[in-house]
C-alpha positions as semicolon CSV with decimal commas, in nm:
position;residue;x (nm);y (nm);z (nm)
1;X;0,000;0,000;0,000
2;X;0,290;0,223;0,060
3;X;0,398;0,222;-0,312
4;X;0,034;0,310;-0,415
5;X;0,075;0,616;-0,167
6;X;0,394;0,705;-0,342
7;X;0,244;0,690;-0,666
8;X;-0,038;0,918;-0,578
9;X;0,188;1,179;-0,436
10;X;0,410;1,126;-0,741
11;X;0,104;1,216;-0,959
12;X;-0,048;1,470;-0,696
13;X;0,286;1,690;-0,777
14;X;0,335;1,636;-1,115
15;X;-0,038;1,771;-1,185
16;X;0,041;2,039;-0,920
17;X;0,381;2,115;-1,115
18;X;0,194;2,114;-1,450
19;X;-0,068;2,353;-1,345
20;X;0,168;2,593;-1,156
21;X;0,397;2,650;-1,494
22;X;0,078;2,651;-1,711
23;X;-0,031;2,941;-1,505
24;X;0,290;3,067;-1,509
25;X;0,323;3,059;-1,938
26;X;-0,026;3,257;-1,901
27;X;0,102;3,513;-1,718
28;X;0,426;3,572;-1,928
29;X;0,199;3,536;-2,249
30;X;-0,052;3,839;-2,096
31;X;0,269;4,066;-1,997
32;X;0,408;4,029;-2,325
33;X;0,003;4,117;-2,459
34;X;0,018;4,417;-2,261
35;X;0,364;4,518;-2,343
36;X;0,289;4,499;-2,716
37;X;-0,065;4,705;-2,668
38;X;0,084;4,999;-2,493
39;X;0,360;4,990;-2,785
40;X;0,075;5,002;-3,017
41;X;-0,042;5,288;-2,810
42;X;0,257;5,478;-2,826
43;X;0,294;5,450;-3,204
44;X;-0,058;5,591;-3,243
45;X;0,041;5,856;-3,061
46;X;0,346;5,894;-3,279
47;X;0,130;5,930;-3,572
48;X;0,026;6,266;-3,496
49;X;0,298;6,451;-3,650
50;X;0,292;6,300;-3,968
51;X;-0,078;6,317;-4,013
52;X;-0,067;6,670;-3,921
53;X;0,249;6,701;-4,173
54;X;0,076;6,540;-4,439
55;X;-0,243;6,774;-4,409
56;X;-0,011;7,068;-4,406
57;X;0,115;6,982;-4,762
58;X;-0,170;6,842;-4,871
59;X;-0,326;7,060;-5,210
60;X;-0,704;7,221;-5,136
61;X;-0,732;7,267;-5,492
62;X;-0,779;6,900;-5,545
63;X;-1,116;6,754;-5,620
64;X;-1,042;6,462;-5,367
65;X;-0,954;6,569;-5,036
66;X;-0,838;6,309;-4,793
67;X;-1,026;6,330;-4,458
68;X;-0,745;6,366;-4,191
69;X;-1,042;6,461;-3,894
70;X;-1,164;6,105;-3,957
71;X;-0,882;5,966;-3,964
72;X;-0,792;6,131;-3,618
73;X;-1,118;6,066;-3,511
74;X;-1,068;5,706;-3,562
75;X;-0,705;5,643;-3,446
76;X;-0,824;5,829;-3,168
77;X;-1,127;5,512;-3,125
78;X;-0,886;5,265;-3,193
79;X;-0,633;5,459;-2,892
80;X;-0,950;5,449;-2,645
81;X;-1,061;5,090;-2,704
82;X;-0,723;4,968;-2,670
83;X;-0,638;5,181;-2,315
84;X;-0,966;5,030;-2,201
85;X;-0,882;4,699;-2,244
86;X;-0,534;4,760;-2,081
87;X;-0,759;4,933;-1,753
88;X;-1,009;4,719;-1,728
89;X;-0,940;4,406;-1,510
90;X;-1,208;4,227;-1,681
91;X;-1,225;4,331;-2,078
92;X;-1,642;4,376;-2,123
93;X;-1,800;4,412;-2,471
94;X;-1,838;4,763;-2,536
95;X;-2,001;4,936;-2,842
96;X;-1,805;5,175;-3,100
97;X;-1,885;5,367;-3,347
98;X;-1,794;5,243;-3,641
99;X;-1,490;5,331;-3,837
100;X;-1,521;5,582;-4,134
101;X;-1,211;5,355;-4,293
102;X;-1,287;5,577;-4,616
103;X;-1,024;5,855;-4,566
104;X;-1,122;6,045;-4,933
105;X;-1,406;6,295;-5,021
């Protein structure tokens, strides 16, 4: 009976061992989520500058005009939905508007 003891410990710590690193692999796969989302962030915010560069040159006389407030406007949504997630403990559904995505008049 002693061996059957043995055994069951054996097993007892090797599912305890198993579920410790899972959790472990979770964690290290959510830090490296969150470090990639607030990079994401950052480049949005790095955006700025060019958009506003591009408008600057960009030729009123055209018949076409490219629609940099949307475009802010939506970067901005995307910026917002993706600090959300990173506050919220527990991400719940929201609803956006949606995305103009056409960026020409």
């Amino acid at each position: 009976m002693k061996h059957g003891r043995l055994y069951s410990f054996i097993a007892h710590a090797v599912l305890t061992a198993i579920f410790v690193f899972s959790a472990m692999a979770l964690q290290a796969d959510r830090d490296s989520e969150r470090a990639v989302l607030i990079r994401l962030i950052d480049s949005i915010e790095r955006l700025e500058p060019l958009i506003a560069r591009a408008e600057r040159e960009s030729d009123p006389q055209v018949r076409v005009q490219f629609r940099y407030d949307w475009l802010r406007r939506d970067l901005a949504e995307v910026k917002t939905g993706l600090e959300a997630y990173l506050m919220e403990a527990e991400f719940a559904p929201r609803s956006f508007e949606p995305l103009q995505a056409e960026y020409h008049q």
